[in-house]
C-alpha positions as CSV (number, residue, x, y, z in Angstrom):
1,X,111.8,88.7,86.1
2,X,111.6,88.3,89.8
3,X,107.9,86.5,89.8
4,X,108.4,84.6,86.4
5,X,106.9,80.9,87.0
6,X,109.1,77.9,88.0
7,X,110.4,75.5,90.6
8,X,111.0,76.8,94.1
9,X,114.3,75.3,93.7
10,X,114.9,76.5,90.5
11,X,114.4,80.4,91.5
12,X,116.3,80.2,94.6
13,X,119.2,79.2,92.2
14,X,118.4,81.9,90.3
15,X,118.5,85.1,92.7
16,X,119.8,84.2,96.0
17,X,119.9,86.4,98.4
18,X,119.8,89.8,96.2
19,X,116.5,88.3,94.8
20,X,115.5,87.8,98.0
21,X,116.3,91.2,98.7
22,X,114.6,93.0,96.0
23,X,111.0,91.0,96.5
24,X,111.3,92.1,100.2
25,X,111.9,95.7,99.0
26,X,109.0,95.3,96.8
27,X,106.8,94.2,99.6
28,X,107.6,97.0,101.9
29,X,107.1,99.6,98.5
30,X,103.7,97.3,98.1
31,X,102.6,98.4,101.4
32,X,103.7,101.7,101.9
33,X,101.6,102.0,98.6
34,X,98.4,100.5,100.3
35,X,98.5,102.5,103.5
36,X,99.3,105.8,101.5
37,X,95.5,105.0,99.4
38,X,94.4,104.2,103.1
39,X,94.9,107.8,104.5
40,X,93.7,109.2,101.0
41,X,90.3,107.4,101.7
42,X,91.0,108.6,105.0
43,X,91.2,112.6,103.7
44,X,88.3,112.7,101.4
45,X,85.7,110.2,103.5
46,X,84.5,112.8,106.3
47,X,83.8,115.5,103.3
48,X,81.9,113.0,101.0
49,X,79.6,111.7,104.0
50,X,78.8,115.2,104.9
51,X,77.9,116.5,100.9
52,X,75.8,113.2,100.8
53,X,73.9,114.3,104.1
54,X,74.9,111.9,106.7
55,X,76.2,113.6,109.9
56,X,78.4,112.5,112.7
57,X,76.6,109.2,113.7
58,X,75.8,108.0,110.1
59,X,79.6,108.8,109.6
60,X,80.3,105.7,112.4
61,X,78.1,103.5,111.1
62,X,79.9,103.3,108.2
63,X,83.1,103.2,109.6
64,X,82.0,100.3,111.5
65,X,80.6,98.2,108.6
66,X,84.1,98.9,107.3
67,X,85.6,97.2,110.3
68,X,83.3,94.3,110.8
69,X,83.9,93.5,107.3
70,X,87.5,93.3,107.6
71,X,87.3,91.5,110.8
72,X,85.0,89.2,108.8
73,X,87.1,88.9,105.9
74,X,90.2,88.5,108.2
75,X,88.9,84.6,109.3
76,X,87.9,84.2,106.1
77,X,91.6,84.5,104.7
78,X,92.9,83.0,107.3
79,X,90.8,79.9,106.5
80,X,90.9,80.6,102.6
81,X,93.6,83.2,102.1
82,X,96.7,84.4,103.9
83,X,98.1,82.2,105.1
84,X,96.6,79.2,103.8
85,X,95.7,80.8,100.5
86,X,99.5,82.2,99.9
87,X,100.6,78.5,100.7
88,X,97.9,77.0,98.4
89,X,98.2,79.6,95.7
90,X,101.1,81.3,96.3
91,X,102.4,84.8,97.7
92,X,101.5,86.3,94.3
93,X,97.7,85.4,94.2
94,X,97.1,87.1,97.8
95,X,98.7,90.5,97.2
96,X,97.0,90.2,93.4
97,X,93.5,89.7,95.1
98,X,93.9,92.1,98.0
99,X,95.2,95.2,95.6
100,X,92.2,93.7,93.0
101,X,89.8,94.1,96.0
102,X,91.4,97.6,97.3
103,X,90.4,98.9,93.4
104,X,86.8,98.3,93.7
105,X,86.5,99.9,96.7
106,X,88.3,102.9,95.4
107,X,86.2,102.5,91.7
108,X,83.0,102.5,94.1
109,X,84.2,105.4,96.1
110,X,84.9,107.9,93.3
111,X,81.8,107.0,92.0
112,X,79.9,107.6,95.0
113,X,81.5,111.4,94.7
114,X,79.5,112.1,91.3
115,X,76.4,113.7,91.6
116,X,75.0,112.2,88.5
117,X,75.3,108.7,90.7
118,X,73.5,107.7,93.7
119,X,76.0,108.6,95.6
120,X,74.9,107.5,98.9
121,X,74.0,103.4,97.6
122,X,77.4,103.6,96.2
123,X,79.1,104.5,99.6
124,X,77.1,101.9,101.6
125,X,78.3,99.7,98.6
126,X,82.0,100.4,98.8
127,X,83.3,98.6,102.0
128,X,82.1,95.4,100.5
129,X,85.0,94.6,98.5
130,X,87.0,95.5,102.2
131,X,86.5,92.1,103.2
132,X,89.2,90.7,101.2
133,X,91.7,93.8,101.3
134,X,94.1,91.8,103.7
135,X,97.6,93.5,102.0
136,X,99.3,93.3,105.7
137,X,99.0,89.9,106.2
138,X,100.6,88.6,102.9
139,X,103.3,90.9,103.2
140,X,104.5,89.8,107.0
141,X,104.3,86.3,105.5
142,X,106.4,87.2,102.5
143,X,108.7,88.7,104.4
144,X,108.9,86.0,107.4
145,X,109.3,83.9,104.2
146,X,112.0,85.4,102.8
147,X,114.4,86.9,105.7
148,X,116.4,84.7,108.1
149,X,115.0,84.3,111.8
150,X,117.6,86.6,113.6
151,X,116.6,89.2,111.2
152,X,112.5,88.8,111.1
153,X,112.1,90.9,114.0
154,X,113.4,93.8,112.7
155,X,112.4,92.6,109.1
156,X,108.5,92.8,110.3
157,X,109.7,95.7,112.5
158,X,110.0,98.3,109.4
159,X,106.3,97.5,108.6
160,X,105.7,100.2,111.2
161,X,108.0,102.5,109.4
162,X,105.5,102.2,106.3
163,X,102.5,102.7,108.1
164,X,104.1,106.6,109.2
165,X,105.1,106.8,105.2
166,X,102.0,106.3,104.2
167,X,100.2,108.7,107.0
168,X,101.9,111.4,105.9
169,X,102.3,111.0,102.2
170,X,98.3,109.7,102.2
171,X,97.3,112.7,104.2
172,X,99.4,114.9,102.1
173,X,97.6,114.2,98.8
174,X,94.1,113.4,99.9
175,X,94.3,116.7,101.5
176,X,96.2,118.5,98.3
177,X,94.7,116.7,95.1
178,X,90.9,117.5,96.9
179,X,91.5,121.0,97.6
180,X,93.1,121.9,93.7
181,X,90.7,118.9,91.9
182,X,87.6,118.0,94.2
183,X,87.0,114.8,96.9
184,X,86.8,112.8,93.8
185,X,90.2,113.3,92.6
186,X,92.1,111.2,95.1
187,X,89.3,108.2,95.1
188,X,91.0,108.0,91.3
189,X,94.1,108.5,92.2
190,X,94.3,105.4,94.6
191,X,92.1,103.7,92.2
192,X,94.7,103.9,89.9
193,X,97.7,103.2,92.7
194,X,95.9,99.7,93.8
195,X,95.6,99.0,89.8
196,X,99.5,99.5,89.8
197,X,100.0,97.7,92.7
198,X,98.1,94.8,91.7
199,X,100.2,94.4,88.3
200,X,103.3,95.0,90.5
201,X,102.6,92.1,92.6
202,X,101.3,90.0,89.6
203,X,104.5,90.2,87.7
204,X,106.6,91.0,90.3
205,X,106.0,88.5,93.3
206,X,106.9,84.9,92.9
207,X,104.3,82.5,93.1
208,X,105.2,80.6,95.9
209,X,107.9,82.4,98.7
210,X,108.0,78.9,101.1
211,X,110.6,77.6,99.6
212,X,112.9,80.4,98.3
213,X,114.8,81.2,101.6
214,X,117.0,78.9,103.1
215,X,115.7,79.4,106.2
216,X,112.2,78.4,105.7
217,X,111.5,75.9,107.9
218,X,108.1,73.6,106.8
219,X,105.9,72.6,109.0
220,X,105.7,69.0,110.1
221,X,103.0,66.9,109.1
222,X,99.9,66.8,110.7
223,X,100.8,69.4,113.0
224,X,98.2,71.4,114.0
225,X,98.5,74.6,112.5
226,X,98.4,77.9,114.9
227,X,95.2,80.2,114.5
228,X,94.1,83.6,116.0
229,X,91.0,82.7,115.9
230,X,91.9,79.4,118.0
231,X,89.5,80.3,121.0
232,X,92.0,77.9,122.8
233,X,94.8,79.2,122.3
234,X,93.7,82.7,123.3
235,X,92.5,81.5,126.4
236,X,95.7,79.7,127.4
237,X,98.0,82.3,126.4
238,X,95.5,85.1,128.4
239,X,95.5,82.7,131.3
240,X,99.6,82.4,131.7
241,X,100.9,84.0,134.6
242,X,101.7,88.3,134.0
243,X,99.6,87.8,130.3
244,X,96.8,89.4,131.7
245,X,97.1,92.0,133.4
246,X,99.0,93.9,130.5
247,X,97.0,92.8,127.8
248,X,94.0,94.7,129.8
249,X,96.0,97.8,130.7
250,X,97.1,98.0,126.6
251,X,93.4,97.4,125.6
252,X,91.7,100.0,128.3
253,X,94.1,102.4,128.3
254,X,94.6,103.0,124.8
255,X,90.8,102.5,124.0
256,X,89.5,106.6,124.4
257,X,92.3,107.7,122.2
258,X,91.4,105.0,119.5
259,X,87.8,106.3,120.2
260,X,89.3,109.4,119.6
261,X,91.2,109.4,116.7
262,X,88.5,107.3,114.6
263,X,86.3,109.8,115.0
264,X,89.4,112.4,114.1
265,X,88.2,113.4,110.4
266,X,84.9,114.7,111.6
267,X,86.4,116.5,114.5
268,X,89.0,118.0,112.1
269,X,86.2,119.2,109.9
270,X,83.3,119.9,112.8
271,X,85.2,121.0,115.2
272,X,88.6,122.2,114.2
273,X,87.1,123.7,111.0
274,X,89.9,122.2,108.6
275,X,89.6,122.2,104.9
276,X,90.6,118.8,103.0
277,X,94.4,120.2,102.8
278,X,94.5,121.6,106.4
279,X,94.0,118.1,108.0
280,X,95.4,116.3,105.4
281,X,98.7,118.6,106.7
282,X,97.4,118.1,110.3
283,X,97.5,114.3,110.3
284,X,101.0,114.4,108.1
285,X,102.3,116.2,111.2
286,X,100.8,112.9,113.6
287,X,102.5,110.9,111.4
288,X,106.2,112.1,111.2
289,X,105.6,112.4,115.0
290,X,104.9,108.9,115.4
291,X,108.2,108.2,113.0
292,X,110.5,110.2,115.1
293,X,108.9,108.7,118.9
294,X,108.5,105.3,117.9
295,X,111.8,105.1,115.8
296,X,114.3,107.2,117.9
297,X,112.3,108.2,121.6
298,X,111.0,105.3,122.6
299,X,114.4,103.6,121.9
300,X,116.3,105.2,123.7
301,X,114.2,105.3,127.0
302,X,114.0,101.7,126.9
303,X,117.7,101.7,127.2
304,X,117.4,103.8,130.1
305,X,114.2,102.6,132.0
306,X,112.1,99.5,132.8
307,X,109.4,98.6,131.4
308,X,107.2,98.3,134.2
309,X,108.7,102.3,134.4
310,X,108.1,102.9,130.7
311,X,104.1,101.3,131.3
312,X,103.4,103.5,133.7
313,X,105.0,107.1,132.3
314,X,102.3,106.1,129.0
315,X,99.4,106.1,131.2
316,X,100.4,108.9,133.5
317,X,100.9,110.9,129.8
318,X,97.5,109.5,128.8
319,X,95.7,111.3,132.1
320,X,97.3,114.6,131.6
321,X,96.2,114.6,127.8
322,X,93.3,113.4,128.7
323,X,92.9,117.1,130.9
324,X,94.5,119.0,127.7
325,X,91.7,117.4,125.2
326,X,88.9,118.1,127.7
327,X,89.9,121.7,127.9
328,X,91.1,122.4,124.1
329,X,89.2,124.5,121.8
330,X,91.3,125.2,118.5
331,X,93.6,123.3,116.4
332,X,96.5,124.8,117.7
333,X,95.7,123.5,121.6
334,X,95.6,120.2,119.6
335,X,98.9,120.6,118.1
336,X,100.5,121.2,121.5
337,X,99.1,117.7,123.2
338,X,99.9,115.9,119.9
339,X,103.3,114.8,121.6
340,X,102.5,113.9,124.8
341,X,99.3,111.3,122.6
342,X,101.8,110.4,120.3
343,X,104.1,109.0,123.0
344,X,101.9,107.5,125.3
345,X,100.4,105.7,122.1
346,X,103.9,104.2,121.0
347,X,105.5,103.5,124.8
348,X,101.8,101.7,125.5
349,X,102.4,99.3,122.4
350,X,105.8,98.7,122.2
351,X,105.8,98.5,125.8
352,X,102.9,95.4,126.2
353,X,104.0,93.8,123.0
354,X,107.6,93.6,124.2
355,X,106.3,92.1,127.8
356,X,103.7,89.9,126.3
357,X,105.8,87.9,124.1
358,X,108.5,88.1,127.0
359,X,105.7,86.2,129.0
360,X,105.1,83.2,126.8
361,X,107.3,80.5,125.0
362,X,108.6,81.3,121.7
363,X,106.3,79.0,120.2
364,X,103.5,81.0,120.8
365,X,105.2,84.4,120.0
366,X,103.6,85.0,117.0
367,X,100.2,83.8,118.4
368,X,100.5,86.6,120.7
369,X,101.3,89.2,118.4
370,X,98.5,88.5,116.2
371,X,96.2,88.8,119.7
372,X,98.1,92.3,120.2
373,X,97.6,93.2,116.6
374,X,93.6,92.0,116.8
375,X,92.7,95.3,119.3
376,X,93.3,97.8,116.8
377,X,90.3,96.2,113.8
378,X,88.1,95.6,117.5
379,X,88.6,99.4,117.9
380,X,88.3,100.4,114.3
381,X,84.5,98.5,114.8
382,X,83.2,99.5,117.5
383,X,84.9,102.7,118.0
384,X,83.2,104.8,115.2
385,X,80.0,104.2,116.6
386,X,80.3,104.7,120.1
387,X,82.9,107.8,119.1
388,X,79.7,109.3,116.8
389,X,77.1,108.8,119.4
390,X,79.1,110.4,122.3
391,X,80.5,113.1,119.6
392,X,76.4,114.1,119.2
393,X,75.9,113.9,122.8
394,X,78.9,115.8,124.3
395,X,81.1,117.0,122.1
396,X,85.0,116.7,122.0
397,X,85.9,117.3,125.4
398,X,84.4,113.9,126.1
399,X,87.0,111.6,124.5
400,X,89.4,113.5,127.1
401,X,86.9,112.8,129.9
402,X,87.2,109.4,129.0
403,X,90.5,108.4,128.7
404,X,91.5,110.8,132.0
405,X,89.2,108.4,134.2
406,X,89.9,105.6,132.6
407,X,93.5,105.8,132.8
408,X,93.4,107.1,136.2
409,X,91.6,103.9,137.2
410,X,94.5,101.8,135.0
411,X,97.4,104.4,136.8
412,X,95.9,103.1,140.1
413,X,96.1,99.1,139.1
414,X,99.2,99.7,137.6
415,X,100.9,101.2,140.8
416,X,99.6,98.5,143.1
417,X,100.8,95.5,140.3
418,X,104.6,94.2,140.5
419,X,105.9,94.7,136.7
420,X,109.0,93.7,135.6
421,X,111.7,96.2,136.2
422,X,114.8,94.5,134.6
423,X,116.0,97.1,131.8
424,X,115.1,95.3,129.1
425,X,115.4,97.4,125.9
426,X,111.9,97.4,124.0
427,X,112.0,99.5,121.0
């Protein structure tokens, strides 16, 4: 068994570099698994908060207790968990706990969609147990563990390659299994997917992954161990020279269409007028987009163009969607500017991540990273309830308001800012 109990030494003897293979398999199968229950929740959550009462605005509070909480949780396992947890307890324990902690939410959920329970305490309830669902971080430190360092990059790379599997296979039964059984049907179904998942990574996971490559490099003692949260840090990094300036144009420019696409499932149901299935199909179709641009598009015009170039194509895409959302008024007007948001979402990260590592030492790479990766939980919090308030207020047309001035303001920086305009290949 790939996660039976021994020395480090003893099951690196054992399995080598198929071993190796297989657990780093596993991990990406572990998190396609979690992401896939993610978009399930994702399905079902809009339709449960509207058959418990709560409109637009209650729907963003929630959403945002949901994100404080992880953002709460996410210091907490970095102090007790992932990555100090995994290294005190082992690879093992931190996926056990965060699938453990993804099944009460989901037990609390389908019980909140029974009318003989109070439904609406047990919603409020359910994002508790969020705090210590932190499946992504064990599994890029498994897999930095376990792969050799000129093949972590594209290792850590595929990650993104499970978050599109499990937007459109997520969507695709949330929106299926609660049209044929009810909402509550895929709250049980990823109840019983985290269950697997958790046995899978109890049995299957070795306990300790530091020692089983023979590339892992420990870290010397008494040296100071590298935090996100390392106010420090943050500042030095944001204060090096070209940091800046992109980190703000990839956290305003992308901010109205996260605002936006928080606030999707109500607009799917409110304003599109979608059934379960329908935008379960709807966001399948965003997420085999996102597959194709990220994996193949973006690619190959990083081979071809700068990435100053690239930078500024996102945001001049972002202002003419931004036109196209402001005057949409059916599903189908939606489906047509998918593409263009689709593209300037993917060229705007892979873009700025690829310049902001390029701008500091390779010491502070993965620093950096985590920074980049920190916007999306800031938007996930804050988003929903700013999205629900201006939703009541104005309506749809405002997110495309929004992000056309704001990224006609970030077009304008952008064109009067020297960026780098080497070809450097990004994707």
């Amino acid at each position: 068994m790939l996660g039976a109990p021994g020395a480090r030494g003893q099951y690196s003897r054992g399995t080598g570099t198929l071993g190796r293979l297989r657990i780093i398999v596993l991990t990406y199968v572990l998190v396609a698994l979690e992401l896939t229950c993610l978009f399930m929740r994702f399905s079902i959550l809009p339709y449960l908060t509207r058959q418990l009462g709560l409109d637009s605005v209650a729907f963003g509070y929630l959403q945002t207790t949901f994100g404080v909480l992880q953002l709460l949780g996410g210091p907490l396992f970095g102090r007790f968990g992932p990555p100090r947890f995994a290294d005190q307890r082992g690879a093992r324990a931190a996926f056990t706990l965060s699938f453990l902690a993804g099944s009460a939410f989901y037990l609390l959920l389908a019980a909140a969609c029974s009318p003989s329970l109070p439904g609406l305490a047990l919603l409020c309830a359910a994002p508790l147990p969020a705090a210590l669902a932190h499946g992504l971080p064990a599994a890029q430190m498994v897999i930095a563990d376990l792969s050799a360092p000129e093949e972590r990059p594209a290792a850590l790379g595929r990650l993104g390659l499970c978050f599109g599997v499990g937007m459109i296979l997520g969507s695709l039964l949330g929106g299926t299994l609660s049209a044929a059984c009810g909402i509550q049907c895929p709250a049980f179904v990823a109840l019983v997917a985290s269950l697997v998942a958790a046995v899978l990574s109890f049995t299957c996971i070795p306990t300790n992954t530091k020692g089983v490559s023979a590339n892992a490099q420990a870290t010397p003692p008494g040296a100071p161990k590298a935090s996100i949260f390392d106010l420090k840090a943050i500042s030095r990094l944001l204060l090096q020279p070209g940091v800046l300036p992109v980190f703000l144009v990839k956290v305003v420019s992308g901010f109205p269409s996260g605002l936006f696409l928080v606030m999707f499932s109500i607009i799917s149901m409110d304003f599109f007028q979608l059934d379960a299935a329908q935008a379960g199909y709807l966001t399948s179709f965003f997420g085999v987009l996102q597959m194709v641009i990220q994996g193949v598009v973006i690619g190959w015009l990083s081979s071809h163009f700068s990435e100053g170039t690239l930078l500024r194509a996102s945001v001049l895409v972002f202002i003419v969607v931004g036109v196209a959302m402001a005057l949409m008024s059916n599903v189908l007007h939606f489906c047509l500017l998918m593409p263009g948001l689709v593209f300037s979402l993917c060229a705007l990260n892979v873009v700025t991540d690829s310049m902001l590592t390029k701008a500091v030492s390779a010491s502070d790479t993965g620093t950096m990273l985590g920074l980049c990766a920190s916007i999306q939980p800031l938007t996930r919090t804050v988003g929903p309830t700013v999205g629900g308030l201006l939703y009541r207020s104005f309506g749809v047309p405002v997110f495309g308001h929004v992000q056309f001035a704001t990224n006609v303001l970030v077009l304008l920086v952008l064109w009067r800012q020297p960026l780098p305009q080497k070809r450097d290949k990004v994707g």
